[in-house]
mmCIF file as Biopython writes it, N, C-alpha, C and O atoms, coordinates in Angstrom:
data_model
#
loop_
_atom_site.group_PDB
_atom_site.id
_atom_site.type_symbol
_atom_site.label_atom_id
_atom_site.label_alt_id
_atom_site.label_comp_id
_atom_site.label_asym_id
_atom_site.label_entity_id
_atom_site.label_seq_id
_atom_site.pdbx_PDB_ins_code
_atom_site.Cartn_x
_atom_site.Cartn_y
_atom_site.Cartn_z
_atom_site.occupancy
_atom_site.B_iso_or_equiv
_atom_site.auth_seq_id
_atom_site.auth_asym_id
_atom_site.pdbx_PDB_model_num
ATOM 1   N N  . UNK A ? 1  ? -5.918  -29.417 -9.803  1.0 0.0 1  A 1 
ATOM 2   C CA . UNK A ? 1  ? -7.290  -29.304 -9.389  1.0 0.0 1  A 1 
ATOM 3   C C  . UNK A ? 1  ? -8.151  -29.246 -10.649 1.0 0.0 1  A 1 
ATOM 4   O O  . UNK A ? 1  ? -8.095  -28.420 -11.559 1.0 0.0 1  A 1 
ATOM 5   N N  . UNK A ? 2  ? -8.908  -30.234 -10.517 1.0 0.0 2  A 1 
ATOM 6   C CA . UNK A ? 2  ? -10.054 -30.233 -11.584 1.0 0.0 2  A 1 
ATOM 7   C C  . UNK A ? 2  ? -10.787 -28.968 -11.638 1.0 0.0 2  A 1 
ATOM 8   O O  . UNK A ? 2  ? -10.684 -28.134 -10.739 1.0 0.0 2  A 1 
ATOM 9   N N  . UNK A ? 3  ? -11.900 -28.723 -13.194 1.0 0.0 3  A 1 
ATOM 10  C CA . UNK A ? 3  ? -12.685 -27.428 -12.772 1.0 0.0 3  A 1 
ATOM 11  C C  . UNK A ? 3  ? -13.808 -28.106 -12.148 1.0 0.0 3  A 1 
ATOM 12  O O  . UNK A ? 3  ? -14.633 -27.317 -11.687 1.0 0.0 3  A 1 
ATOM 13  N N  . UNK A ? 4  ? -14.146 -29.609 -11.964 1.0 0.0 4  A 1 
ATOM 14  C CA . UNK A ? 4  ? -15.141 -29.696 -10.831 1.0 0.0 4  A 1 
ATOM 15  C C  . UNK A ? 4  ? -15.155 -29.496 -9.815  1.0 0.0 4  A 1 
ATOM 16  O O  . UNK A ? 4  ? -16.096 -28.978 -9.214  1.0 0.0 4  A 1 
ATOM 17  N N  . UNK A ? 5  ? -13.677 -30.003 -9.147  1.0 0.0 5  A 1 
ATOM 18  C CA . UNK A ? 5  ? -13.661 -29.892 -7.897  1.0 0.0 5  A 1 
ATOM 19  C C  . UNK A ? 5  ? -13.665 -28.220 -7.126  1.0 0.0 5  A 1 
ATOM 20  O O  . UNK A ? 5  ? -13.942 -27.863 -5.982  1.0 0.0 5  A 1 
ATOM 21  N N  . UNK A ? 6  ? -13.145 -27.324 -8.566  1.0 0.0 6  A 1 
ATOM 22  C CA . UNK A ? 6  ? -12.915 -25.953 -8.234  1.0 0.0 6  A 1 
ATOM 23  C C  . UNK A ? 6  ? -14.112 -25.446 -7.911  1.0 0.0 6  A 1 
ATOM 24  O O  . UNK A ? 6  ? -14.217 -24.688 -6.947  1.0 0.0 6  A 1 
ATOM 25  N N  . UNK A ? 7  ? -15.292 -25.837 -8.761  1.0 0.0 7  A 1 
ATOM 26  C CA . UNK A ? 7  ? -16.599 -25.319 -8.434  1.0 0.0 7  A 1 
ATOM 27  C C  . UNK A ? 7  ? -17.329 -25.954 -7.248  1.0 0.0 7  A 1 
ATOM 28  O O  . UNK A ? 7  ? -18.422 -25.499 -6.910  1.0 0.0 7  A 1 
ATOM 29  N N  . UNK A ? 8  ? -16.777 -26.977 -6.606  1.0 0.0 8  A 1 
ATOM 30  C CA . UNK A ? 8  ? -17.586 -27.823 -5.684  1.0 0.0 8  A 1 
ATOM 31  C C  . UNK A ? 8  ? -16.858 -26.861 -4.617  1.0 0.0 8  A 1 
ATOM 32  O O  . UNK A ? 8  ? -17.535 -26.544 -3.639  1.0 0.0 8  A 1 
ATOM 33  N N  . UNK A ? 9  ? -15.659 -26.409 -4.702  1.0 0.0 9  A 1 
ATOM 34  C CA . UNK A ? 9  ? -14.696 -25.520 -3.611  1.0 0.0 9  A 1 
ATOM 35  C C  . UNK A ? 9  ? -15.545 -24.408 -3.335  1.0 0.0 9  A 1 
ATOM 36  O O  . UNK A ? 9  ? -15.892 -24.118 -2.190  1.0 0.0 9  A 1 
ATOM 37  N N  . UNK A ? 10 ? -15.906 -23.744 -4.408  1.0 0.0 10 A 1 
ATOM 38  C CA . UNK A ? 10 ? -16.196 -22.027 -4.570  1.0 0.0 10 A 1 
ATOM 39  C C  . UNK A ? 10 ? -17.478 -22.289 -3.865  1.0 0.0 10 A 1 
ATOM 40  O O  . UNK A ? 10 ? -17.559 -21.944 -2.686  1.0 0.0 10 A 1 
ATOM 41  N N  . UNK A ? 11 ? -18.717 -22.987 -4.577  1.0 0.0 11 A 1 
ATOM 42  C CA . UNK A ? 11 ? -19.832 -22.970 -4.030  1.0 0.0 11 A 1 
ATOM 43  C C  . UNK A ? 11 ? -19.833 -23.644 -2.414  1.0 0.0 11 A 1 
ATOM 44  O O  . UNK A ? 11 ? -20.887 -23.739 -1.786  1.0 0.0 11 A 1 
ATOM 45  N N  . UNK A ? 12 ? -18.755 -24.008 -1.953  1.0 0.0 12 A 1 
ATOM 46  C CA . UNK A ? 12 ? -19.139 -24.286 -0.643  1.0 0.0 12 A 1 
ATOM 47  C C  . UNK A ? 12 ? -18.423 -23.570 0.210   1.0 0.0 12 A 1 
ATOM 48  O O  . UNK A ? 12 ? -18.572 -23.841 1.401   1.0 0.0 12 A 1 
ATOM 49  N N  . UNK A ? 13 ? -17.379 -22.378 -0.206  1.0 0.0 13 A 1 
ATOM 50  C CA . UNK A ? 13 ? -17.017 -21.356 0.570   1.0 0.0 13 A 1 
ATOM 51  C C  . UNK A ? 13 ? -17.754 -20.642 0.659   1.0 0.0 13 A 1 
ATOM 52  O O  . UNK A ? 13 ? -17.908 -20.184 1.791   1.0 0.0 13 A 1 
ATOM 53  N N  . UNK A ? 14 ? -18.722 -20.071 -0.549  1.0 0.0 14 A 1 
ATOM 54  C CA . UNK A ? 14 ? -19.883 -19.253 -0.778  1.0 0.0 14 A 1 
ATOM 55  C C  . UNK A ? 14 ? -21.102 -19.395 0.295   1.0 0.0 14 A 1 
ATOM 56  O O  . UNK A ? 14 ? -21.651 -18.483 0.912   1.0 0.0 14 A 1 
ATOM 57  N N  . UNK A ? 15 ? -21.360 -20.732 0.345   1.0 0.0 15 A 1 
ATOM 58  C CA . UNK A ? 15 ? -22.208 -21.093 1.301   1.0 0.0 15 A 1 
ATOM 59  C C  . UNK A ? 15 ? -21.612 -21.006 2.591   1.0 0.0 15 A 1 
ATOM 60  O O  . UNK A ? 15 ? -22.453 -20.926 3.487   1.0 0.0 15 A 1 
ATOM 61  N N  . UNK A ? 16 ? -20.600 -20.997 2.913   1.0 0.0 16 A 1 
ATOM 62  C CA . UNK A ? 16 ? -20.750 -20.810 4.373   1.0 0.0 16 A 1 
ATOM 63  C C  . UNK A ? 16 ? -20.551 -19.449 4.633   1.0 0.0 16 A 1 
ATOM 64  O O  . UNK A ? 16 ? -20.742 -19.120 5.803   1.0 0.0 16 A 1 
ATOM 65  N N  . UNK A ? 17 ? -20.214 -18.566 3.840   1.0 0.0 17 A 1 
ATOM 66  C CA . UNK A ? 17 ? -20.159 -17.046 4.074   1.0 0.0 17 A 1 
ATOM 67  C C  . UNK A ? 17 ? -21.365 -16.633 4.195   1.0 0.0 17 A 1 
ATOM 68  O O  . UNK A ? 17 ? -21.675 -15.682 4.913   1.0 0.0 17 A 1 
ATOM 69  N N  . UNK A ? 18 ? -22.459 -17.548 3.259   1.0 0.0 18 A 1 
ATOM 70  C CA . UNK A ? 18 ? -23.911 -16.809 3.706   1.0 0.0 18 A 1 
ATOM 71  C C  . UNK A ? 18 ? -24.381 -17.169 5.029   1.0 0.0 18 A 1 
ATOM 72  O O  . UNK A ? 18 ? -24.853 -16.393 5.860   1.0 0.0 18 A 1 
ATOM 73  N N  . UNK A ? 19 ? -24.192 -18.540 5.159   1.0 0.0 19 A 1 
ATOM 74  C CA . UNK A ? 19 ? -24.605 -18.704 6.662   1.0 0.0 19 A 1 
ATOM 75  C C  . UNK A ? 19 ? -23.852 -18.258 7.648   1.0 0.0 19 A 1 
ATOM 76  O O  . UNK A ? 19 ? -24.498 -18.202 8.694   1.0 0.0 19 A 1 
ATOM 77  N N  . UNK A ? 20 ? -22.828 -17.940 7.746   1.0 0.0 20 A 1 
ATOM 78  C CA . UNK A ? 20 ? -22.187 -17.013 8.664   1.0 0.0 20 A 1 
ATOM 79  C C  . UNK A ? 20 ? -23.056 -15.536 8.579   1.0 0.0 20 A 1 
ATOM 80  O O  . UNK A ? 20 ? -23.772 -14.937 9.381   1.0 0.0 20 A 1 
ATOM 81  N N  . UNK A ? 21 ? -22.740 -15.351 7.597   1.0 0.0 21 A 1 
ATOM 82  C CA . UNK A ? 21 ? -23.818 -13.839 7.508   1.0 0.0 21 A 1 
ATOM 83  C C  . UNK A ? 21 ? -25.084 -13.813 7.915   1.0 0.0 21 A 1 
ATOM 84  O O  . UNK A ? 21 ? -25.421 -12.940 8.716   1.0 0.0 21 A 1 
ATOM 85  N N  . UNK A ? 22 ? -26.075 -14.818 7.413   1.0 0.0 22 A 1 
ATOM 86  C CA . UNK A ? 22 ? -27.259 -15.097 8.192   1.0 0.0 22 A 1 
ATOM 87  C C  . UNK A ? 22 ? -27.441 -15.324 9.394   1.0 0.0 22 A 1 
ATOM 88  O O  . UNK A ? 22 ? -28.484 -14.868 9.862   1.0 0.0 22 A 1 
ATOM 89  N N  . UNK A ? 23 ? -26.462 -16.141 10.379  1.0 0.0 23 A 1 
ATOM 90  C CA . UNK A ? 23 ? -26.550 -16.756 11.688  1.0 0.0 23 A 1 
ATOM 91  C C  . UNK A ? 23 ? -25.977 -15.594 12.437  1.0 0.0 23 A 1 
ATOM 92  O O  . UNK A ? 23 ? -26.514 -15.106 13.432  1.0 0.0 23 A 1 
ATOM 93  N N  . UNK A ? 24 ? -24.377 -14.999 11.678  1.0 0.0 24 A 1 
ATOM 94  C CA . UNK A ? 24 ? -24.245 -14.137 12.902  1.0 0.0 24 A 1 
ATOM 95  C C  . UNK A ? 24 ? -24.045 -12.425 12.556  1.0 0.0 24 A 1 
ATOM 96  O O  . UNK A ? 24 ? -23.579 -11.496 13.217  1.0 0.0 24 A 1 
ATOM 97  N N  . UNK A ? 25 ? -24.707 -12.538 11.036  1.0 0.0 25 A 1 
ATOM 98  C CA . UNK A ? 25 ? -23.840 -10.752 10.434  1.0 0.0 25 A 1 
ATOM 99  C C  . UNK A ? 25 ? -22.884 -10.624 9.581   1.0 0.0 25 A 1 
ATOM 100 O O  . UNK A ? 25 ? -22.119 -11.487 9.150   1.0 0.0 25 A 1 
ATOM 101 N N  . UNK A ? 26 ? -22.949 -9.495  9.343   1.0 0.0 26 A 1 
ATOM 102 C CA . UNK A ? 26 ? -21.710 -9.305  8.604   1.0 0.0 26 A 1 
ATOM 103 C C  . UNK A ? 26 ? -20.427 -8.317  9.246   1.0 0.0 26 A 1 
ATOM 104 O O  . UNK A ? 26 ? -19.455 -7.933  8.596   1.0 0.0 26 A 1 
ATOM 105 N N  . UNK A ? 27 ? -20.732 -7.994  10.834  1.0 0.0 27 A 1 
ATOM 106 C CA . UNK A ? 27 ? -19.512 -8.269  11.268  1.0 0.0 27 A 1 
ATOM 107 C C  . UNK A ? 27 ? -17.923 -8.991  11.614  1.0 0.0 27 A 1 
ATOM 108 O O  . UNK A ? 27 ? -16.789 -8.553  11.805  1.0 0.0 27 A 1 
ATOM 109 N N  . UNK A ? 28 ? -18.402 -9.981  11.580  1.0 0.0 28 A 1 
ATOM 110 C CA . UNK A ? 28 ? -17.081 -11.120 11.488  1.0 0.0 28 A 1 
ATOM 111 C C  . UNK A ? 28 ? -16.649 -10.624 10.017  1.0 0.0 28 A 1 
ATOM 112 O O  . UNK A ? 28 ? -15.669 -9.881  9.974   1.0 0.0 28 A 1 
ATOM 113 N N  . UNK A ? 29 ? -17.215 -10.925 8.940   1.0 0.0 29 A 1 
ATOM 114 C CA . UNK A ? 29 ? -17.062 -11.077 7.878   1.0 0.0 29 A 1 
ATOM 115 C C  . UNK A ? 29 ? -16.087 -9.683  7.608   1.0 0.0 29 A 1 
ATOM 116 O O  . UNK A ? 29 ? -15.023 -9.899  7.029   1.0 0.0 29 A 1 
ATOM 117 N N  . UNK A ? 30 ? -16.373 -8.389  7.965   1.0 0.0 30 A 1 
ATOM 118 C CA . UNK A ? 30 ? -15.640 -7.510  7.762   1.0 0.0 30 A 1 
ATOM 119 C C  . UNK A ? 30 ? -14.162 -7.523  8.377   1.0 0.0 30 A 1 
ATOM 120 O O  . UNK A ? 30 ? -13.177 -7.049  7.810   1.0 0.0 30 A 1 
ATOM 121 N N  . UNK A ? 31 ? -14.167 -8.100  9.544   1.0 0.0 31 A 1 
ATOM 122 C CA . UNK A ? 31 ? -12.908 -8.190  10.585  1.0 0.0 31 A 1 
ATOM 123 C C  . UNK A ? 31 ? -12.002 -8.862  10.104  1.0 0.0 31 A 1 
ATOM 124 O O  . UNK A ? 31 ? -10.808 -8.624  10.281  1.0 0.0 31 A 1 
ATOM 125 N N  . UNK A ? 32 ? -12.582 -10.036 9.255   1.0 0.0 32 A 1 
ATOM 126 C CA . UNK A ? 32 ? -11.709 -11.172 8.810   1.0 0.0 32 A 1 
ATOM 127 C C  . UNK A ? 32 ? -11.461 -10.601 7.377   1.0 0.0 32 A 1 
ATOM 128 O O  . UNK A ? 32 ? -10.618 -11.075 6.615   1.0 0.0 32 A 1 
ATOM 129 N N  . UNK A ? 33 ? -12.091 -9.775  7.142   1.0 0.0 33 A 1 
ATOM 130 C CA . UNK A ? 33 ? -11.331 -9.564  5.727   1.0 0.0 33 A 1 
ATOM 131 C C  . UNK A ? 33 ? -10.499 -9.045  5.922   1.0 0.0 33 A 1 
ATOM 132 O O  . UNK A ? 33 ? -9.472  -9.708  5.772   1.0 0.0 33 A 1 
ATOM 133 N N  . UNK A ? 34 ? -10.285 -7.446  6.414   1.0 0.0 34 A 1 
ATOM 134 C CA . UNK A ? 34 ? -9.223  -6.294  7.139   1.0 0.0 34 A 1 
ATOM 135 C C  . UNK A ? 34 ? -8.234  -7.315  7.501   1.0 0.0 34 A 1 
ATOM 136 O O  . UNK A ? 34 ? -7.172  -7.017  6.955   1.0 0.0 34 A 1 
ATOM 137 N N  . UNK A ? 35 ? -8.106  -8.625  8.337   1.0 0.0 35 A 1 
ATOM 138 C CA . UNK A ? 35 ? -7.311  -9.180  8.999   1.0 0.0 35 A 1 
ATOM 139 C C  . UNK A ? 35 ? -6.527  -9.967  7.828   1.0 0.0 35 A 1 
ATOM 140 O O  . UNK A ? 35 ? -5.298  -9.943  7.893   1.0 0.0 35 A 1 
ATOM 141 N N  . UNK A ? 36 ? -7.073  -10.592 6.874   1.0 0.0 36 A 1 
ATOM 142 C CA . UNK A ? 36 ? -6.576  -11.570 5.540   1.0 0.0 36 A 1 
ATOM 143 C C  . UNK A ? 36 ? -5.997  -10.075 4.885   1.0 0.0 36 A 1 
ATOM 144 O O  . UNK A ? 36 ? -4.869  -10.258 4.428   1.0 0.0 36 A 1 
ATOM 145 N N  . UNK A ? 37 ? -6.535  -8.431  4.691   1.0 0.0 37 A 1 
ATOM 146 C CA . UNK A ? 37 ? -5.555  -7.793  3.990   1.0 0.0 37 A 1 
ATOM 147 C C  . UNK A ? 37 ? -4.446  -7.488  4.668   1.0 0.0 37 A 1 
ATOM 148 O O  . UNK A ? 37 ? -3.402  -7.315  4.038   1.0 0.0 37 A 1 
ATOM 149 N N  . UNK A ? 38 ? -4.475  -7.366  6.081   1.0 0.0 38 A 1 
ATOM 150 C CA . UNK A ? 38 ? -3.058  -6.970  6.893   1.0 0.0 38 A 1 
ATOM 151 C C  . UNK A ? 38 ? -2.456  -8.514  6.621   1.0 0.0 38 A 1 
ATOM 152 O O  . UNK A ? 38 ? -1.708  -8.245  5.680   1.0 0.0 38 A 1 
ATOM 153 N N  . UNK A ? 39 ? -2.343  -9.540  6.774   1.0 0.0 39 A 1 
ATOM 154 C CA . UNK A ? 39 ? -1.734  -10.572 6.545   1.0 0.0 39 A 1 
ATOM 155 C C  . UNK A ? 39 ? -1.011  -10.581 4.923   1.0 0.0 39 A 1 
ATOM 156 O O  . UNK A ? 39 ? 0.198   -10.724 4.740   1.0 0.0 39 A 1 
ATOM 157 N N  . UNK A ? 40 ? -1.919  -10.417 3.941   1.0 0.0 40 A 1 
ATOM 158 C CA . UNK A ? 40 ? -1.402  -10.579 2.313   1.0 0.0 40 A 1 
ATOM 159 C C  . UNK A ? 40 ? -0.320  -9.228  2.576   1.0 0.0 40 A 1 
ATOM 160 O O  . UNK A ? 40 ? 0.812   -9.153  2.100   1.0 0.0 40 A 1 
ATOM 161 N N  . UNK A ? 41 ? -0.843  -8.414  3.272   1.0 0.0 41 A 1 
ATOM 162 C CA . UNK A ? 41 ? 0.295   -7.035  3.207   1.0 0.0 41 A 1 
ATOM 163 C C  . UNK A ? 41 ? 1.847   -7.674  3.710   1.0 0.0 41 A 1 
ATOM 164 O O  . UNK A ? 41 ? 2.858   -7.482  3.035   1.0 0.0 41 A 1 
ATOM 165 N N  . UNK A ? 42 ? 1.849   -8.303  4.744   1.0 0.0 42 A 1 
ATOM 166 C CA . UNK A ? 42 ? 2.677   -8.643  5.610   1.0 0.0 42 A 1 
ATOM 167 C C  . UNK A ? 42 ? 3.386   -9.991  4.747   1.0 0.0 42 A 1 
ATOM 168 O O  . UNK A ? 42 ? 4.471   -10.558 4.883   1.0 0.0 42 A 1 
ATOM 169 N N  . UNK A ? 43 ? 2.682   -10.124 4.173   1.0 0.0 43 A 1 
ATOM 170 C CA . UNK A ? 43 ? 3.269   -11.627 3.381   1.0 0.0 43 A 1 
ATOM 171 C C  . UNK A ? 43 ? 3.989   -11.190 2.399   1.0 0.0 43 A 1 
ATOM 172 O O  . UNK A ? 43 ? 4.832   -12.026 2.073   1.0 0.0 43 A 1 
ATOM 173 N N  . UNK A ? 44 ? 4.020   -10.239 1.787   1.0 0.0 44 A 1 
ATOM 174 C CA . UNK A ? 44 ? 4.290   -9.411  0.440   1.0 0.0 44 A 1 
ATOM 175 C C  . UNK A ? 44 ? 5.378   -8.691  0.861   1.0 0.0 44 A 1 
ATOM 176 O O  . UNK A ? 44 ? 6.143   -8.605  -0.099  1.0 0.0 44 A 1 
ATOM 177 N N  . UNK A ? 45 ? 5.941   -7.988  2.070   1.0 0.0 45 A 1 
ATOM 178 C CA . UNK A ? 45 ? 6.774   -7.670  2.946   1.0 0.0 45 A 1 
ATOM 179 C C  . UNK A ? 45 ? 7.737   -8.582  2.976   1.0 0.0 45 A 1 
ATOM 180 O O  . UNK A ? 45 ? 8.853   -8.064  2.998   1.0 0.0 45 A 1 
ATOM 181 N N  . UNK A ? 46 ? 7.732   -10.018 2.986   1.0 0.0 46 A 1 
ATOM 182 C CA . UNK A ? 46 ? 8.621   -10.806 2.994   1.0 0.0 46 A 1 
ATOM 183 C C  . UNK A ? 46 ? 8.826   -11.181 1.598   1.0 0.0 46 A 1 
ATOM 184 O O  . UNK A ? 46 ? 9.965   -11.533 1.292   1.0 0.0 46 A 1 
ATOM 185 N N  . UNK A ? 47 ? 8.204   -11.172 0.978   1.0 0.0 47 A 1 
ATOM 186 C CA . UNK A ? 47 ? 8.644   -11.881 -0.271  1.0 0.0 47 A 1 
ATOM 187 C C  . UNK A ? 47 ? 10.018  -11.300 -1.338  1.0 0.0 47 A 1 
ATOM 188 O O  . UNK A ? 47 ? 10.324  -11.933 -2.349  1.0 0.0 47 A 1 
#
């Protein structure tokens, strides 16, 4: 991965976290994080 393409990645995950946050909150945003740390936990469990 190029560092362009890395920055074309970042800034457009960035952007949709704001518009998620703008359109619907920052509820989702908390749920899905808790949910990505029980998952990395669970992944790390297997490894």
């Amino acid at each position: 991965m190029t560092n362009r393409i890395a920055v074309y990645l970042g800034a457009f995950l960035i952007g949709m976290i704001l518009l998620d946050i703008l359109v619907f909150g920052t509820e989702h945003i908390v749920f899905l994080t808790k949910k990505l740390l029980e998952l990395i936990e669970w992944m790390a469990f297997w490894r």
